[in-house]
DRENZABA-538887 format. One record per residue (C-alpha): residue number from 1; x, y, z. Coordinates in Angstrom, 2 decimals. Layout:
<atoms>
ATOM num       u       v       w
ATOM NUM       X       Y       Z
...
</atoms>
This chain:
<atoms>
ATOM num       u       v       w
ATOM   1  -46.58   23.43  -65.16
ATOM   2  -46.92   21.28  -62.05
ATOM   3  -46.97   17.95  -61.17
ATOM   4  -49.33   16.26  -58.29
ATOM   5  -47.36   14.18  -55.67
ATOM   6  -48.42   10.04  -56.01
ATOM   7  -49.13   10.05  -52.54
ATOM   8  -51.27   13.00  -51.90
ATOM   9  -53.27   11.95  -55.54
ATOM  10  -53.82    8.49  -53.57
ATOM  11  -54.47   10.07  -50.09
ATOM  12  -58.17   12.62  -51.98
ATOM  13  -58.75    9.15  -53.90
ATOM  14  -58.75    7.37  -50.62
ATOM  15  -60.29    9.79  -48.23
ATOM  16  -62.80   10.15  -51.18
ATOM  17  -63.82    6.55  -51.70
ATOM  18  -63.91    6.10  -48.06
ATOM  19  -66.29    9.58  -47.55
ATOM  20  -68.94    7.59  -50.54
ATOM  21  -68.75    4.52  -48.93
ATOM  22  -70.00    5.78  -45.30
ATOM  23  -72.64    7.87  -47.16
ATOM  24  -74.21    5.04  -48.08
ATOM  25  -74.67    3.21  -45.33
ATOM  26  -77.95    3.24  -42.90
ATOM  27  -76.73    4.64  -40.07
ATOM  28  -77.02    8.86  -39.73
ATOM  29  -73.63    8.76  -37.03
ATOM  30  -71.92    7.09  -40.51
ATOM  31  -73.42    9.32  -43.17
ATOM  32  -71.93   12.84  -40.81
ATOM  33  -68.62   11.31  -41.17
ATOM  34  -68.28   10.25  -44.36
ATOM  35  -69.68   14.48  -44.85
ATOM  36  -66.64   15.22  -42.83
ATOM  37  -64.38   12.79  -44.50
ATOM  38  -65.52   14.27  -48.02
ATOM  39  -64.74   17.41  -47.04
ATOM  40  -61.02   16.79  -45.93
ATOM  41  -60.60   14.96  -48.99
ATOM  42  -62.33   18.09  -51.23
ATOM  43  -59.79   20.55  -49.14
ATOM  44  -57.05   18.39  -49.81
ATOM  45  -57.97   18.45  -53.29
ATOM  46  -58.72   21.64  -53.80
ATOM  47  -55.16   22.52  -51.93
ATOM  48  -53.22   20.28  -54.60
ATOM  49  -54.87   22.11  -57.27
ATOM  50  -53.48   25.33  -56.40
ATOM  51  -50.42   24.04  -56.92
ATOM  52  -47.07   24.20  -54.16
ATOM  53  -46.87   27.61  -51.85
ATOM  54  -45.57   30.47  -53.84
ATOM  55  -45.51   34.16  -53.41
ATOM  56  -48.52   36.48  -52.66
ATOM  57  -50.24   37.93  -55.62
ATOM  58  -49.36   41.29  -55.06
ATOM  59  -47.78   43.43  -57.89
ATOM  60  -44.67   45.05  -57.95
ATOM  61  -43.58   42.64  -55.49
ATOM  62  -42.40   39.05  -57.58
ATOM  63  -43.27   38.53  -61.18
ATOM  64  -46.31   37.42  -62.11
ATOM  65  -45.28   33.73  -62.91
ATOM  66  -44.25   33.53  -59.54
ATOM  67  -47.64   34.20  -58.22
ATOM  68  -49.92   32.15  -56.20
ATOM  69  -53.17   31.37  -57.68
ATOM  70  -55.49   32.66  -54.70
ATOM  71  -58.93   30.55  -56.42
ATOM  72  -58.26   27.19  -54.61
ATOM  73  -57.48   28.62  -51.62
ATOM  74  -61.13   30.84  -51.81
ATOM  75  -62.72   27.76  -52.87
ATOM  76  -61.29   26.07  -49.83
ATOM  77  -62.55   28.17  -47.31
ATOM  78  -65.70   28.04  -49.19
ATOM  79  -65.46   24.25  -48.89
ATOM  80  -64.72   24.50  -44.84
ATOM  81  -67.88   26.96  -44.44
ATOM  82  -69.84   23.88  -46.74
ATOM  83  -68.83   20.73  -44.95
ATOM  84  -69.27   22.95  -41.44
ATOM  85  -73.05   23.87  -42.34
ATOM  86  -73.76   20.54  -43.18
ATOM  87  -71.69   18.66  -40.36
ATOM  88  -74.21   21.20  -38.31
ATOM  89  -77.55   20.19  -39.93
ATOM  90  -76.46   16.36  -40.11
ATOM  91  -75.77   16.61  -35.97
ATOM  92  -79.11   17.72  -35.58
ATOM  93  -80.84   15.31  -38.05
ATOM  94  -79.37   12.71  -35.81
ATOM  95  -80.11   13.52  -32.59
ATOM  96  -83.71   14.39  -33.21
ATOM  97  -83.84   10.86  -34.68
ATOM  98  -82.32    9.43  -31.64
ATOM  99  -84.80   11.43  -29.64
ATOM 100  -87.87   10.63  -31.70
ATOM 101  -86.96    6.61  -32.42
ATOM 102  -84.10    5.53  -30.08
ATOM 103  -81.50    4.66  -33.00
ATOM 104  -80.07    6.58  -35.62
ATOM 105  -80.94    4.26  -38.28
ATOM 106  -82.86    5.07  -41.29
ATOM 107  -85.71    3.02  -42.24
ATOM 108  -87.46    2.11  -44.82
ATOM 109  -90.72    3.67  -46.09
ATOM 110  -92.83    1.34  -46.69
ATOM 111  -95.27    3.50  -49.32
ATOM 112  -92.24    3.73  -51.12
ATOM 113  -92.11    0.27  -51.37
ATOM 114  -95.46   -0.20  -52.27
ATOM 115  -95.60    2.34  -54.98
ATOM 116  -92.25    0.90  -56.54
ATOM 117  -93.97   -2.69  -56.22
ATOM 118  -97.54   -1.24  -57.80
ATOM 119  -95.15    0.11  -60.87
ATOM 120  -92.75   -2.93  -61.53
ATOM 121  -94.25   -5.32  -64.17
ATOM 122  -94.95   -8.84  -62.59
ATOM 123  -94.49  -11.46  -65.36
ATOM 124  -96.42  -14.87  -63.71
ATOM 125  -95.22  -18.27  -64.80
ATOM 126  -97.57  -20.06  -67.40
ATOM 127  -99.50  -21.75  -64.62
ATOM 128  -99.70  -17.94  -62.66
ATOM 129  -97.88  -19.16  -59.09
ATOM 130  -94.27  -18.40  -58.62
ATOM 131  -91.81  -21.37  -58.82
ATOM 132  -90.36  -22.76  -55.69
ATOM 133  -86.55  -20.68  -56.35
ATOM 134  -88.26  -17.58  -57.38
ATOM 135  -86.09  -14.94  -55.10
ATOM 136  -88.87  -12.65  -56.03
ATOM 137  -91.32  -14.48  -54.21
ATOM 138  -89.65  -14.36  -51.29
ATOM 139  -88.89  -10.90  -51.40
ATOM 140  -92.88  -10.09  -51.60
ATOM 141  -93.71  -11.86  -49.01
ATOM 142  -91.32  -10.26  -47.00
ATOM 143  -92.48   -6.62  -48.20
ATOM 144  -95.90   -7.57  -47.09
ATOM 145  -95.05   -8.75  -43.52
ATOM 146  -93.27   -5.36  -42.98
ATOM 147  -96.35   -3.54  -44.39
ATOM 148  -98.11   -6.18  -41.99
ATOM 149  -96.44   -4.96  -38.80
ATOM 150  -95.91   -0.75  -39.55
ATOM 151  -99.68   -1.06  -39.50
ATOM 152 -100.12   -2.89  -36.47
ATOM 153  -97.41   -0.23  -35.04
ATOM 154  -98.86    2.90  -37.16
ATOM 155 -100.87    5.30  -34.27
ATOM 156 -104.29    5.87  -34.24
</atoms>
């Protein structure tokens, strides 16, 4: 049986956590590296499952409970081949957004909005006007100056 080192256990929980929390932020240049960071940590991970270096798994040559298990290592290079292809794409998604817009920074649809809006029960007060501390309130009226101004900015 074997054991997984503290330290390495911490560094994929780390490297993972970190790689989850770029993803979700706005910015395309943040989302490509937490990809990357995601797939050291999945390498990592998938290297610590495989257990510490051993001998080849050839026969006749060591016994077989001296082999190395040569899955993890597969699935690692399958990993690499992964994180590359999508390193690639996520490169390009970001440049042609820089290109098209001038930031990478992903923004809001504002149908999507809408829709969500049309499908979320509204629940008026008694006398059918929001009170004064109603965050909701303040939250439509902000959803319909941004509808506001992407139609002034739409093209004709």
């Amino acid at each position: 049986m074997t054991t997984v080192n503290l330290v390495m256990a911490t560094t994929v929980g780390v490297l993972y956590g970190t790689g989850f929390t770029l993803l979700l932020s706005r910015s395309l240049m943040r989302v490509l590296i937490g990809v990357v960071v995601l797939g050291h940590g999945t390498n990592l991970l998938l290297q610590l499952a495989g257990g510490p270096p051993a001998r080849p798994p050839i026969l006749g040559v060591a016994p077989p409970e001296q082999f190395a298990d040569p899955l993890p290592q597969a699935l690692a290079l399958t990993a690499i081949v992964i994180t590359f292809a999508l390193t690639t794409f996520l490169l390009a998604l970001g440049y042609r957004s820089f290109v098209l817009v001038g930031h990478d920074e992903v923004q809001d649809d504002v149908e999507d909005r809408r829709i969500a809006r049309q499908k979320a029960p509204s629940a008026p007060l008694e006398d059918g006007a929001p009170h004064e501390g109603d965050p909701l309130a303040d939250v439509e009226r902000a959803d319909d100056e941004v509808e506001a101004e992407a139609w002034r900015e739409a093209p004709r």
